[in-house]
BAVO-531459 format. One line per 10 residues: number of its first residue (from 1); for each residue x, y, z of N, C-alpha, C, CB. Coordinates in nm, 2 decimals, decimal comma, always signed. Glycine has a CB too. Example, Ala and Ser with C-alpha at 12.3 -4.5 7.8 and 13.67 -1.06 7.14 Angstrom:
2
1	+1,32 -0,57 +0,78 +1,23 -0,45 +0,78 +1,32 -0,33 +0,78 +1,13 -0,45 +0,90  +1,28 -0,22 +0,71 +1,37 -0,11 +0,71 +1,29 +0,00 +0,79 +1,41 -0,06 +0,57 $
//
This chain:
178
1	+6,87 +13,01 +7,02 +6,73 +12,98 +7,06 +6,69 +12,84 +7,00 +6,63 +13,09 +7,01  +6,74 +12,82 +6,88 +6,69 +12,72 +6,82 +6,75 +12,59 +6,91 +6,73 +12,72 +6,66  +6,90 +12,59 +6,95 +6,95 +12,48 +7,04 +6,88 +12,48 +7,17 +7,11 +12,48 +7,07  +6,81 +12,52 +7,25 +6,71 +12,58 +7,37 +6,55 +12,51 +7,30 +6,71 +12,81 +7,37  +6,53 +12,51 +7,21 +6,40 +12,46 +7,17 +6,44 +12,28 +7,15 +6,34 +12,54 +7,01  +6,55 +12,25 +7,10 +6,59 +12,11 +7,05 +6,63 +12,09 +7,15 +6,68 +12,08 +6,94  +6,69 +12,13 +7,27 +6,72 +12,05 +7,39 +6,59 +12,02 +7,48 +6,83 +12,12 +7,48  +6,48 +12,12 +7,48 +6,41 +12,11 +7,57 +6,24 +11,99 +7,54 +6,39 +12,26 +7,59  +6,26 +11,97 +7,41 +6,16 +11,89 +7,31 +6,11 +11,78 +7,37 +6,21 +11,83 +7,19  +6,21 +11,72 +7,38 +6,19 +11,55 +7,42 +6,15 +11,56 +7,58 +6,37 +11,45 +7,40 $
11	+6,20 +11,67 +7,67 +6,09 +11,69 +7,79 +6,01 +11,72 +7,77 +6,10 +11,75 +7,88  +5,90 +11,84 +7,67 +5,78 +11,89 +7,70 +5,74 +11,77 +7,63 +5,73 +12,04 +7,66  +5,74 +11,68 +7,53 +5,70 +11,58 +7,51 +5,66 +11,50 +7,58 +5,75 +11,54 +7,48  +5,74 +11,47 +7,62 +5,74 +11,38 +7,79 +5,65 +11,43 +7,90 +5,88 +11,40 +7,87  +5,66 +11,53 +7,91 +5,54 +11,61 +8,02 +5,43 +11,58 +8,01 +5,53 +11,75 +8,01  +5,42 +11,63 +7,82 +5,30 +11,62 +7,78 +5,26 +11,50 +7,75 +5,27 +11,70 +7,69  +5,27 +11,39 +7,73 +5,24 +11,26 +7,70 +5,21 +11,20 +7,84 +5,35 +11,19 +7,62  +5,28 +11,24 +7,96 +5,23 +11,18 +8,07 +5,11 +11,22 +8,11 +5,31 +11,18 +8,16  +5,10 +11,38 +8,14 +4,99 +11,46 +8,12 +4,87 +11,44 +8,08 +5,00 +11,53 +8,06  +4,93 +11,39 +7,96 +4,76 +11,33 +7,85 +4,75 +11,19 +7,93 +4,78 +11,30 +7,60 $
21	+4,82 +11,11 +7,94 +4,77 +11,03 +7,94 +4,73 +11,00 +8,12 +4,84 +10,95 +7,86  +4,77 +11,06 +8,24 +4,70 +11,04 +8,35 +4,61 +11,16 +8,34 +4,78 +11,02 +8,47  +4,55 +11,19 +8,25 +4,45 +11,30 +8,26 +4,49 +11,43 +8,36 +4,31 +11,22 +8,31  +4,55 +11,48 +8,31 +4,63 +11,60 +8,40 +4,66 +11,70 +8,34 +4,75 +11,57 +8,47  +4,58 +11,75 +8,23 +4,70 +11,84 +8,08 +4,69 +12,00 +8,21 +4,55 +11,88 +7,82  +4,57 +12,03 +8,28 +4,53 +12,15 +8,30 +4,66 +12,15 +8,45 +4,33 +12,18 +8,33  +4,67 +12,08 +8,54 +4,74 +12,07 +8,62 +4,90 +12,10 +8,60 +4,70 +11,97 +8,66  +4,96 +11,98 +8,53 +5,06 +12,03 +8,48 +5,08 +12,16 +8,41 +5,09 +11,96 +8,43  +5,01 +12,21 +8,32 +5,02 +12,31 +8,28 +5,00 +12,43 +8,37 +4,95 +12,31 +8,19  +4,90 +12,45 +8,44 +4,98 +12,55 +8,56 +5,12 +12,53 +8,65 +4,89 +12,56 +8,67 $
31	+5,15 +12,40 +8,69 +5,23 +12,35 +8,73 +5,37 +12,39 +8,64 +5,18 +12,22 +8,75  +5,40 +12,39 +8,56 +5,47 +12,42 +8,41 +5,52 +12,56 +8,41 +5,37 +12,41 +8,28  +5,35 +12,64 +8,45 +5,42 +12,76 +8,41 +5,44 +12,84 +8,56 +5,32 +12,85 +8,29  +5,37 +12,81 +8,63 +5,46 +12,84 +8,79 +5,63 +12,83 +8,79 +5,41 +12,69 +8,90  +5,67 +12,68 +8,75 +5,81 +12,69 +8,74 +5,88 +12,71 +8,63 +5,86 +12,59 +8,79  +5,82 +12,78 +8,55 +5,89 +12,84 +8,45 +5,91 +13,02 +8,46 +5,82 +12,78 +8,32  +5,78 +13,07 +8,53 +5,82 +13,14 +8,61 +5,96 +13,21 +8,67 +5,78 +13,09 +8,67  +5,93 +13,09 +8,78 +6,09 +13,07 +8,89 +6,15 +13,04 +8,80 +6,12 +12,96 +9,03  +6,17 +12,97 +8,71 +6,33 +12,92 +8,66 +6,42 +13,09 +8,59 +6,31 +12,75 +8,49  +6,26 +13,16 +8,53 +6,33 +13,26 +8,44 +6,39 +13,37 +8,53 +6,23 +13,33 +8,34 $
41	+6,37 +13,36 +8,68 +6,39 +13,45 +8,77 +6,54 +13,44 +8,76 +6,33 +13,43 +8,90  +6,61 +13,61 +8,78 +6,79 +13,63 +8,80 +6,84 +13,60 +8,89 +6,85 +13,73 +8,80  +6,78 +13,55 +9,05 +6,83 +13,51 +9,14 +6,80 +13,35 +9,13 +6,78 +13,59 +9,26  +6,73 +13,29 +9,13 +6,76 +13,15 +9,08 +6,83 +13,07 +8,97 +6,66 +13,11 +9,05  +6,84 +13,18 +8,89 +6,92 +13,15 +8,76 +7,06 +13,14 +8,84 +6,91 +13,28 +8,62  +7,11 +13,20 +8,89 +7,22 +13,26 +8,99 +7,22 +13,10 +9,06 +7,17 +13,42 +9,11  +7,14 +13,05 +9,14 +7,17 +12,98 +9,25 +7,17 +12,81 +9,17 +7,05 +13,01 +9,40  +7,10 +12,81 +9,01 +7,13 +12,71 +8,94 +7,22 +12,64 +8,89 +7,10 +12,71 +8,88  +7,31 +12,81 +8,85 +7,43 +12,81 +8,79 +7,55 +12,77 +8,90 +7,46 +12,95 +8,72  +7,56 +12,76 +9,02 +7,59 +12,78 +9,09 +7,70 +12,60 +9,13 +7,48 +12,86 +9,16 $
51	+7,80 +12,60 +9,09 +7,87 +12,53 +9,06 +7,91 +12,42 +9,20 +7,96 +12,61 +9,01  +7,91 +12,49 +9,36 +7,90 +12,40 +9,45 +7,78 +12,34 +9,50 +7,96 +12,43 +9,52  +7,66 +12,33 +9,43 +7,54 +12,30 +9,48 +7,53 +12,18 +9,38 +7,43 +12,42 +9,49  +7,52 +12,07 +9,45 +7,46 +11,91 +9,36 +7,35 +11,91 +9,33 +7,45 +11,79 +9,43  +7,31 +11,89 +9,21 +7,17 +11,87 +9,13 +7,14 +11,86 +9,20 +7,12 +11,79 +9,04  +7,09 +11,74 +9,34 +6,98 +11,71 +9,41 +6,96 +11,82 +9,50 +6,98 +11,59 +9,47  +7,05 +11,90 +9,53 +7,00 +12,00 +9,61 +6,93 +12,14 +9,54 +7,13 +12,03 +9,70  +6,99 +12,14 +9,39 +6,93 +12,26 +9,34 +6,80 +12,21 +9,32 +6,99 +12,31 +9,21  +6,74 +12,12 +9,28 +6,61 +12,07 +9,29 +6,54 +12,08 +9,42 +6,62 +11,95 +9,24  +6,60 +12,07 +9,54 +6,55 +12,08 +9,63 +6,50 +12,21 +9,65 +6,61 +12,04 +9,71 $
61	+6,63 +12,30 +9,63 +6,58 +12,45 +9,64 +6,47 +12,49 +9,56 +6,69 +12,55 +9,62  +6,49 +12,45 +9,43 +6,40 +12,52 +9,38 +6,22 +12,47 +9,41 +6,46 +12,53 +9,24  +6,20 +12,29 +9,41 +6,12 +12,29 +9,48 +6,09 +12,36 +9,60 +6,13 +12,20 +9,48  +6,15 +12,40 +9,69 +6,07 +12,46 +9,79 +6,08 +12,61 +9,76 +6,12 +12,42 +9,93  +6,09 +12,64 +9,67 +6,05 +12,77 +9,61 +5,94 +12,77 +9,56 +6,13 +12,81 +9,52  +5,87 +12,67 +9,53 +5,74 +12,65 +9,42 +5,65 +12,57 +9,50 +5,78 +12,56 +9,26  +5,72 +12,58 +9,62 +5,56 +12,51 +9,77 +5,50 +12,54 +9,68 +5,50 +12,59 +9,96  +5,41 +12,40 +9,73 +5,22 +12,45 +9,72 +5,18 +12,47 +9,57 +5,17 +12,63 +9,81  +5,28 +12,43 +9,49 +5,21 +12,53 +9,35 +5,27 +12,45 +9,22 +5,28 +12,74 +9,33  +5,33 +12,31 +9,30 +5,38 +12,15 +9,18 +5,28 +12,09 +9,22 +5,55 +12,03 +9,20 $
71	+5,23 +11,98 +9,13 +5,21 +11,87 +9,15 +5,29 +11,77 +9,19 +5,18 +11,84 +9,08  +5,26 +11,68 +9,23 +5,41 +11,57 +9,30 +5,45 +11,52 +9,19 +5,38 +11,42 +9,42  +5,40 +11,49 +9,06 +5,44 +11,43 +8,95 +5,55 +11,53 +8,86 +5,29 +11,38 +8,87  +5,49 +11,67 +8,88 +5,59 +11,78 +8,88 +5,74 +11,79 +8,92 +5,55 +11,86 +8,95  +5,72 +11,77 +9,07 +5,85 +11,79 +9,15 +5,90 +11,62 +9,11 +5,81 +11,83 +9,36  +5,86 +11,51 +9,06 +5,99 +11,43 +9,00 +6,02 +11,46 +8,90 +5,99 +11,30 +8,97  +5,99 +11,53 +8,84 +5,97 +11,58 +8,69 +6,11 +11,70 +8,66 +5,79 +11,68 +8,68  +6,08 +11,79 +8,76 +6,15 +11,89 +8,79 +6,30 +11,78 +8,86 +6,06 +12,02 +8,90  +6,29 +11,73 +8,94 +6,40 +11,62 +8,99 +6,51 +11,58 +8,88 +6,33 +11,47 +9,05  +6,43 +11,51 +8,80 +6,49 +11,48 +8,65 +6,57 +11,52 +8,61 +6,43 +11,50 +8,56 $
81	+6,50 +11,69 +8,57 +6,54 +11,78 +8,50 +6,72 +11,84 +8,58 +6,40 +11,89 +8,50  +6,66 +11,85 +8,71 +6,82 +11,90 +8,77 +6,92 +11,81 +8,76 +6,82 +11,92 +8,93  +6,89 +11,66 +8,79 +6,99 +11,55 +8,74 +7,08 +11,56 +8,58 +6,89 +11,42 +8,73  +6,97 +11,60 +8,46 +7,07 +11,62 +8,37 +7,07 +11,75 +8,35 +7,05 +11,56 +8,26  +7,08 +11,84 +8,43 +7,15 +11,99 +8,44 +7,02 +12,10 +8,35 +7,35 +11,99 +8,34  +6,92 +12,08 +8,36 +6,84 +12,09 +8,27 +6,71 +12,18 +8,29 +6,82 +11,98 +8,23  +6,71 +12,23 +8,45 +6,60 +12,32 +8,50 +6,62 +12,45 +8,41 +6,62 +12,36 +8,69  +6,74 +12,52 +8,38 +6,69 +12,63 +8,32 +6,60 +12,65 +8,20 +6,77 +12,69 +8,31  +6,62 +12,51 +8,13 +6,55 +12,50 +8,01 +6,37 +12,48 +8,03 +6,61 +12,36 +7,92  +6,37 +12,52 +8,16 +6,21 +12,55 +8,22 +6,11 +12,62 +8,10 +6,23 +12,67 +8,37 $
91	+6,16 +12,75 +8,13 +6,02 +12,82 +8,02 +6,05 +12,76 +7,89 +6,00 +13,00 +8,00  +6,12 +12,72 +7,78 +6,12 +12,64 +7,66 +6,02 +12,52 +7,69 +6,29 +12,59 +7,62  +6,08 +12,45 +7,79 +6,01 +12,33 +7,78 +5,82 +12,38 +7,79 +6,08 +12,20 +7,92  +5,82 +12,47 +7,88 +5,68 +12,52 +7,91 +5,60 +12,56 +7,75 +5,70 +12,66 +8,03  +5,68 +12,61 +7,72 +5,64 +12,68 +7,55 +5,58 +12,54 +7,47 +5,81 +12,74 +7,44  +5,70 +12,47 +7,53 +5,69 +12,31 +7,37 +5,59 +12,26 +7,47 +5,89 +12,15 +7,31  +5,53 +12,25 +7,57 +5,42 +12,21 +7,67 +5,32 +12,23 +7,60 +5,40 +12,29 +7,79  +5,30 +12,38 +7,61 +5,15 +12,46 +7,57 +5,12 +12,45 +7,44 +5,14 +12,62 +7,60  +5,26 +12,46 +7,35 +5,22 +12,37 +7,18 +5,16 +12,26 +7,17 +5,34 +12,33 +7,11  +5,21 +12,18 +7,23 +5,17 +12,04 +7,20 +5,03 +12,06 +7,23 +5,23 +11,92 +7,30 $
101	+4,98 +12,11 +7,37 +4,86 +12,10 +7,43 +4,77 +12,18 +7,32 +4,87 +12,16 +7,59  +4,79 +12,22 +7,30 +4,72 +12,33 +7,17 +4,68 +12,26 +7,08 +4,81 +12,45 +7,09  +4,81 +12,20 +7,01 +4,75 +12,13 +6,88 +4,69 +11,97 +6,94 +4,91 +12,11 +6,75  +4,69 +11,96 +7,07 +4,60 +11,81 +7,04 +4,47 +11,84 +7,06 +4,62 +11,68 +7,13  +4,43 +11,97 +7,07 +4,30 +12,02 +7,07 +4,27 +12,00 +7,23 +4,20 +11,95 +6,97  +4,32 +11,99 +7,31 +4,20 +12,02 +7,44 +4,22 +12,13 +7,48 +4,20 +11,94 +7,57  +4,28 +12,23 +7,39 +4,22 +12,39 +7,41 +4,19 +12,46 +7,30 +4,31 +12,49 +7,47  +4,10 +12,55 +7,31 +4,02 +12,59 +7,19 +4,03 +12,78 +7,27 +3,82 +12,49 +7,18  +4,08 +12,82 +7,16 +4,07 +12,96 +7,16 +3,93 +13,03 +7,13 +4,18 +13,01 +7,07  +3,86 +13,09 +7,18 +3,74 +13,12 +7,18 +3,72 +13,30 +7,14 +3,69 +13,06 +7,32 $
111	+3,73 +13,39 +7,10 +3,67 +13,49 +7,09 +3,56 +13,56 +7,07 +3,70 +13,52 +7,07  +3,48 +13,65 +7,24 +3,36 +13,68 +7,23 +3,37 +13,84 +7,25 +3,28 +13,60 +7,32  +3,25 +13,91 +7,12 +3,25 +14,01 +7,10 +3,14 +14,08 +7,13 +3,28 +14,01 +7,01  +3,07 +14,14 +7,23 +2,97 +14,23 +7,28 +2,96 +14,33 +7,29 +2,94 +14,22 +7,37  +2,83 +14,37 +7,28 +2,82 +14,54 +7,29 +2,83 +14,63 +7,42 +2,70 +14,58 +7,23  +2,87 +14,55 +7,53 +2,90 +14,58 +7,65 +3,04 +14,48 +7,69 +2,77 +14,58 +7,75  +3,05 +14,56 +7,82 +3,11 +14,46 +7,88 +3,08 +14,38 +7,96 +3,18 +14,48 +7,92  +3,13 +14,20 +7,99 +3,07 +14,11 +8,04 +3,08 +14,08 +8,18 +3,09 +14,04 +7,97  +2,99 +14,07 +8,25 +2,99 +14,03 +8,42 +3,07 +13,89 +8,44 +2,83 +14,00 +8,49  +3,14 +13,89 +8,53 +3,19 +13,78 +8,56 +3,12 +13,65 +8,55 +3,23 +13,79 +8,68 $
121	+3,02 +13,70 +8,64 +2,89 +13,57 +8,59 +2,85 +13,53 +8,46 +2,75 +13,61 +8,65  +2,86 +13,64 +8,39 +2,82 +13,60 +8,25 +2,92 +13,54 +8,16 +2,76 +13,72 +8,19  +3,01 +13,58 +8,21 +3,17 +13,53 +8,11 +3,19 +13,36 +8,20 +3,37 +13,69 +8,17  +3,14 +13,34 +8,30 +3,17 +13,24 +8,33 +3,09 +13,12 +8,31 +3,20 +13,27 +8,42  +2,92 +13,18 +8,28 +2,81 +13,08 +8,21 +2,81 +13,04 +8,07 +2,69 +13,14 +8,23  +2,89 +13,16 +8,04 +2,95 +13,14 +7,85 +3,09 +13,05 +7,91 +3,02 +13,36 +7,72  +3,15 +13,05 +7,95 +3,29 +12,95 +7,95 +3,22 +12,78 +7,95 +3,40 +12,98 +8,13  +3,15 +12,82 +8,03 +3,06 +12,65 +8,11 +2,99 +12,61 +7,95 +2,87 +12,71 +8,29  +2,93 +12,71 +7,95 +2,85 +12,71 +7,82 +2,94 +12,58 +7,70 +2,85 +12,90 +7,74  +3,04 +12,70 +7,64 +3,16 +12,69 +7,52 +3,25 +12,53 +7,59 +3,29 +12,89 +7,53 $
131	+3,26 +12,50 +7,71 +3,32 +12,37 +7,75 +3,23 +12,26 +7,73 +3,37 +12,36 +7,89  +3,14 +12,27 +7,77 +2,98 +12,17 +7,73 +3,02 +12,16 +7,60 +2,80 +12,26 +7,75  +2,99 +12,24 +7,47 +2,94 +12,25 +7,39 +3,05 +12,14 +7,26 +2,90 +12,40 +7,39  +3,21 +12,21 +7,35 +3,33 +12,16 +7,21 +3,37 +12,07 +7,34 +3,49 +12,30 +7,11  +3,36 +12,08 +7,46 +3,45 +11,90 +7,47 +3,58 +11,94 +7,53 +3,49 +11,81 +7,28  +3,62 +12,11 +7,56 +3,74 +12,12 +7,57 +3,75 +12,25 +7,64 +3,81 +12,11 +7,45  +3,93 +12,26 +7,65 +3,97 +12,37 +7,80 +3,89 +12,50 +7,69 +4,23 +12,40 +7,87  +3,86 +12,60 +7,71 +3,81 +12,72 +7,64 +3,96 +12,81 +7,71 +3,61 +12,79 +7,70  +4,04 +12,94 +7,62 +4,07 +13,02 +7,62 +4,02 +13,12 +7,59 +4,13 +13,00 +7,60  +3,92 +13,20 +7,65 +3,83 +13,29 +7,61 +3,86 +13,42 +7,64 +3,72 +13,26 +7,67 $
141	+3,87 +13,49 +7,50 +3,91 +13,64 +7,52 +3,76 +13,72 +7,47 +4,06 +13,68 +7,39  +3,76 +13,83 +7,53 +3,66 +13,89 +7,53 +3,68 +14,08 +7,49 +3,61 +13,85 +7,67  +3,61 +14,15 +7,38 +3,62 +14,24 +7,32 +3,47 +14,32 +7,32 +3,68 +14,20 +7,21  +3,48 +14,43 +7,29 +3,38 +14,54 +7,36 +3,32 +14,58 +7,24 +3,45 +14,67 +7,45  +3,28 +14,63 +7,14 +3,25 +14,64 +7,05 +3,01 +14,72 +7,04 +3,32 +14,48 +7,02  +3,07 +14,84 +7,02 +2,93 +14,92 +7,07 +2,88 +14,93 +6,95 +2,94 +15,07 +7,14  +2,93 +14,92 +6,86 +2,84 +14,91 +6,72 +2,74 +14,79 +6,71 +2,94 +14,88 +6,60  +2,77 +14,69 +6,80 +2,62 +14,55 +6,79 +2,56 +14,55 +6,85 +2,62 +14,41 +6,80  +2,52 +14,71 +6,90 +2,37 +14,72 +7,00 +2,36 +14,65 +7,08 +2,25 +14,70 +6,96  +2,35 +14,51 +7,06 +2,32 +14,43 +7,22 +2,35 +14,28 +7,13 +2,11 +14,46 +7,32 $
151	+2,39 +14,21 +7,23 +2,39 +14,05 +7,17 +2,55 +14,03 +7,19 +2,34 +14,03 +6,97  +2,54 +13,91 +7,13 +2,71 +13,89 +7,12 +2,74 +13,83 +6,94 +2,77 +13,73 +7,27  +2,89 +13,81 +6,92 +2,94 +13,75 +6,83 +3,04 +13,61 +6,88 +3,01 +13,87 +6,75  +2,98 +13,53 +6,88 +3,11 +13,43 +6,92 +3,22 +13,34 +6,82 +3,05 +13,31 +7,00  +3,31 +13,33 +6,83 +3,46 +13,32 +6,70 +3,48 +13,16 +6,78 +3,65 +13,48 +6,72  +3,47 +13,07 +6,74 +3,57 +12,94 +6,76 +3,62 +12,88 +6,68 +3,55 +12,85 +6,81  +3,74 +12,93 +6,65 +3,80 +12,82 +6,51 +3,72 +12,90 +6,38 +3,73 +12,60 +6,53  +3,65 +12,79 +6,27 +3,56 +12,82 +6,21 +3,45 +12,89 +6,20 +3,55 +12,75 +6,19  +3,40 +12,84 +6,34 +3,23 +12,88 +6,37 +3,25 +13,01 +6,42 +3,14 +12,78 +6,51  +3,12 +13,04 +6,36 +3,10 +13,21 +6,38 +3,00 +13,25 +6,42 +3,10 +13,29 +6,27 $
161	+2,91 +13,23 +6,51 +2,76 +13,23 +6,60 +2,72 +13,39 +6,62 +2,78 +13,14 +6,77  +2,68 +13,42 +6,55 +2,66 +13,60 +6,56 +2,47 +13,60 +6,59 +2,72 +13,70 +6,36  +2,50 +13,63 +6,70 +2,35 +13,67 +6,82 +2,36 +13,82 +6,84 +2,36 +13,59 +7,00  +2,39 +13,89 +6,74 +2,38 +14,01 +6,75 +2,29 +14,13 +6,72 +2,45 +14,03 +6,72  +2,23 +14,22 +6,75 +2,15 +14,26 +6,73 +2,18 +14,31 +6,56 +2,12 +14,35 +6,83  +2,31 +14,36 +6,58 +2,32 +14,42 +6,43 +2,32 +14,37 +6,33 +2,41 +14,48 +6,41  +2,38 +14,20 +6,37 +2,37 +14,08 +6,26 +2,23 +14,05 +6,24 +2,45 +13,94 +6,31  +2,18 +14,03 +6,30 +2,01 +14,02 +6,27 +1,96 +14,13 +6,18 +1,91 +14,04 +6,41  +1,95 +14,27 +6,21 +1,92 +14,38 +6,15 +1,99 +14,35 +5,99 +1,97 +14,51 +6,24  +2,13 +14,34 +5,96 +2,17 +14,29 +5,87 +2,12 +14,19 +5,79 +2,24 +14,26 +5,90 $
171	+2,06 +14,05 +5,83 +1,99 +13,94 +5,78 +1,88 +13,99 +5,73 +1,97 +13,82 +5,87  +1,78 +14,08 +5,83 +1,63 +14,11 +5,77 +1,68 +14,20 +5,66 +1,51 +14,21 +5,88  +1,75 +14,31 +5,65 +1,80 +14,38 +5,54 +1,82 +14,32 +5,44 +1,89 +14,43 +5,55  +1,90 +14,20 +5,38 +1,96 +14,17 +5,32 +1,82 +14,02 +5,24 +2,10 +14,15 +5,41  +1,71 +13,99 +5,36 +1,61 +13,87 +5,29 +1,50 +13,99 +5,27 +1,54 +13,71 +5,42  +1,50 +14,09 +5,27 +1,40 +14,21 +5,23 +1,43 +14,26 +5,07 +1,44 +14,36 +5,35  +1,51 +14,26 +5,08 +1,63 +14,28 +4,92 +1,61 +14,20 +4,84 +1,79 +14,27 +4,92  +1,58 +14,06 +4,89 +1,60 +13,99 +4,77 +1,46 +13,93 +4,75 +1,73 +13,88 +4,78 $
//
């Protein structure tokens, strides 16, 4: 695994640096994981390995396996990759992708905690919300939690924004005491 991570580096590097820099991190990254996808598939794995087919044509195939669902900057990308024999290292490179993209911060893991569960609409005015607010893609997981009466708790990183009924009840308790 570890020779699978060190071969595939210097492409998600590459991905990702072009990515960042024509402003494309969210595109490619679906793009990424679409064909990493297909690459992990046992019948493509089959037709990669496949000793009378020329890089340019396995790239062909597998591009038109992934219609509609590369970017064009993708499908040279993927081109590349078949040239130095190198499509199956697809989901690795996708992994060292979504790392990178993680740690340069334009995704922020977000967890929100309510005392119901949330309407589409409402999970989606909190997403709008949470992208406004940090600047960045939101990964937003959401948890049910009947003990906070009503309100929410929101988790990002550090910040800890607790609009909860029970956190309130808690605060008056606690400035009553002292």
């Amino acid at each position: 695994m570890a020779e699978l991570t060190t071969l595939a580096r210097p492409y998600a590097k590459a991905a990702f640096e072009y990515a960042l820099n024509s402003n494309k991190l969210l595109v490619w990254s679906e793009s990424l994981a679409f064909a990493s996808a297909v690459a992990g598939d046992v019948q493509i794995q089959q037709v990669l390995q496949n000793p009378g087919l020329t890089s340019i044509r396995k790239a062909e195939i597998f591009i038109e396996i992934c219609e509609g669902n590369l970017d064009e900057n993708v499908k040279s990308f993927i081109k590349t990759l078949s040239e130095n024999n190198r499509l199956s290292l697809l989901p690795t490179i996708f992994e060292g992708f979504e790392k990178l993209r993680l740690e340069e911060g334009a995704m922020m893991e977000v967890s929100i905690t309510s005392a119901y569960t949330l309407s589409e609409e409402e999970k989606t005015k909190l997403l709008n919300a949470l992208k406004a607010r940090f600047n960045k893609e939101i990964n937003m997981v959401s948890n049910v939690e009947r003990e906070l009466l009503g309100g929410l708790v929101i988790r990002a990183g550090d910040l800890v924004i607790d609009g909860s009924i029970k956190g309130r009840l808690q605060k008056l308790t606690e400035a009553m005491n002292s």
